[in-house]
C-alpha positions as CSV (number, residue, x, y, z in Angstrom):
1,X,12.8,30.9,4.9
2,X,12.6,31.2,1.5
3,X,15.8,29.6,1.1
4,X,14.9,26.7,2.5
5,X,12.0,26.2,0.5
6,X,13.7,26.7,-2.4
7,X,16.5,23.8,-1.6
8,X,13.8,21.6,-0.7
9,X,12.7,21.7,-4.1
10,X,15.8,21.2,-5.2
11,X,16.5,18.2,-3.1
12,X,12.7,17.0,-4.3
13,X,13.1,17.0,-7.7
14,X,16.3,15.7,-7.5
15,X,15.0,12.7,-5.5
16,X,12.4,12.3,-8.0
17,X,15.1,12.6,-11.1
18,X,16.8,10.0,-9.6
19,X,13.6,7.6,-9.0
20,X,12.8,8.0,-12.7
21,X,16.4,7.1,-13.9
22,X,15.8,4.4,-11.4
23,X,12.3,3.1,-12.8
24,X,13.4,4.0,-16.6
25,X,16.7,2.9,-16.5
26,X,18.0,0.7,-13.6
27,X,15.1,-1.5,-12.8
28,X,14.4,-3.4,-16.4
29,X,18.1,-4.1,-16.7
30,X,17.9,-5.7,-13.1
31,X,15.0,-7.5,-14.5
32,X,17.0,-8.3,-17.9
33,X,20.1,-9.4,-16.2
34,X,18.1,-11.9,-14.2
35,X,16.2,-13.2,-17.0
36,X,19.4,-13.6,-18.5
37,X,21.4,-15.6,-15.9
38,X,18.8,-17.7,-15.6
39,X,18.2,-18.8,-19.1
40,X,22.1,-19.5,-18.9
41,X,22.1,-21.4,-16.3
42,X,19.3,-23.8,-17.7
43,X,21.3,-23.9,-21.1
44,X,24.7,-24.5,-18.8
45,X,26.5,-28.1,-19.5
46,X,29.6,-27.1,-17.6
47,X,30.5,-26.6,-15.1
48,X,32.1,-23.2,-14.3
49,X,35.1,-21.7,-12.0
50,X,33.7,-18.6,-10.8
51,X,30.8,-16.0,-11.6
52,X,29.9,-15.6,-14.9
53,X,29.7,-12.5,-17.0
54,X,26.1,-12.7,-16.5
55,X,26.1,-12.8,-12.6
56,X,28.6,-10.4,-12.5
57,X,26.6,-7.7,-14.7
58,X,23.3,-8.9,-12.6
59,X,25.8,-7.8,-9.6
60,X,27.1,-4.8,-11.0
61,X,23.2,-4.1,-12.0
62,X,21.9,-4.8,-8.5
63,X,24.5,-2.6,-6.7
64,X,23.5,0.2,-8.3
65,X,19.6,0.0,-8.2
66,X,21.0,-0.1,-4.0
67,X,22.7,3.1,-4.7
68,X,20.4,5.0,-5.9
69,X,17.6,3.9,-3.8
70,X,19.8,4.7,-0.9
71,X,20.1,8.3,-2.8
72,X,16.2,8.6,-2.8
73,X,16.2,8.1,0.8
74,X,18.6,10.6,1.3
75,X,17.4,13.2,-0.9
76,X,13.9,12.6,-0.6
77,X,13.9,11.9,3.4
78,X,15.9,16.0,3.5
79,X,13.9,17.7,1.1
80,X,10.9,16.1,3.1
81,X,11.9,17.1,6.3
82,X,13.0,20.6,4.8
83,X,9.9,20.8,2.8
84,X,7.5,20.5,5.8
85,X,9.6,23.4,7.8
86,X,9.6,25.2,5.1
87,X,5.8,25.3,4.6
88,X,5.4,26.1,7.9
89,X,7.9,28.9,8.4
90,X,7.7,30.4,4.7
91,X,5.5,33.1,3.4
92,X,2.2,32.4,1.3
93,X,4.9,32.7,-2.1
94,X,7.2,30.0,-0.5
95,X,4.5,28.1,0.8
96,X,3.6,26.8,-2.6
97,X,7.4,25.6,-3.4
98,X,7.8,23.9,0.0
99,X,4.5,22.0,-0.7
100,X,5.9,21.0,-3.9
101,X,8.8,19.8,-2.7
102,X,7.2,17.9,0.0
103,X,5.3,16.0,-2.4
104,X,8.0,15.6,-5.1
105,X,9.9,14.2,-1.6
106,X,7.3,11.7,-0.7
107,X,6.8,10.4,-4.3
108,X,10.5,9.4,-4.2
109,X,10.2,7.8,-0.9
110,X,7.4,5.5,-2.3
111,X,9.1,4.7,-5.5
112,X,12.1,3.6,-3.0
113,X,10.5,1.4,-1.0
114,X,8.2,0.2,-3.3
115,X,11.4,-1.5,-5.5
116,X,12.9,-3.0,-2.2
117,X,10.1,-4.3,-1.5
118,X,9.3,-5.4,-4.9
119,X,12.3,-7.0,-5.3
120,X,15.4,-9.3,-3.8
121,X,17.1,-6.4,-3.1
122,X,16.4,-5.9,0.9
């Protein structure tokens, strides 16, 4: 079992990689791209064929703050699942890791849903 543990982890911090770039990265520009658009459309005395550039980067912004909350719920909903047989099965050593990853797993999870829920993304 120790390799299970050990890709737990993996999966885990991977998850939670992916929920910082997420918070760090993704979110504010979501954020910016909206402030954006609508400061734009306040200013706007035309009217316009088609999406601006600013919805379309809000767009392009918003799909992937989906994608990678979709890829926390992957990664963190396996390396929770593997984390929790892995604790059970694993030795003392292993035990450790697979509670670490279990956490690392559930962290993720909240930072996922926490956004959708935060947001107009769901």
């Amino acid at each position: 079992m120790k390799a299970l543990a050990i890709i737990a982890l993996v999966l885990g911090l991977s998850a939670v990689g992916v929920a910082g770039y997420h918070l760090l990265e993704t979110w504010p520009n979501v954020k910016s791209a909206e402030q954006r658009m609508e400061r734009s459309r306040q200013h706007e005395r035309y009217v316009s064929h088609g999406p601006s550039i600013e919805d379309r980067l809000w767009m392009s912004y918003r799909q992937a703050a989906f994608n990678q909350v979709y890829t926390m719920w992957g990664l963190g909903g396996l390396g929770l699942i593997l984390g929790v047989i892995g604790a059970i099965k694993a030795r003392k050593t292993f035990r450790v890791l697979a509670l670490v990853a279990t956490a690392s797993s559930v962290a993720a999870l909240i930072v996922s849903l926490t956004t959708i829920m935060a947001s107009r993304l769901g």
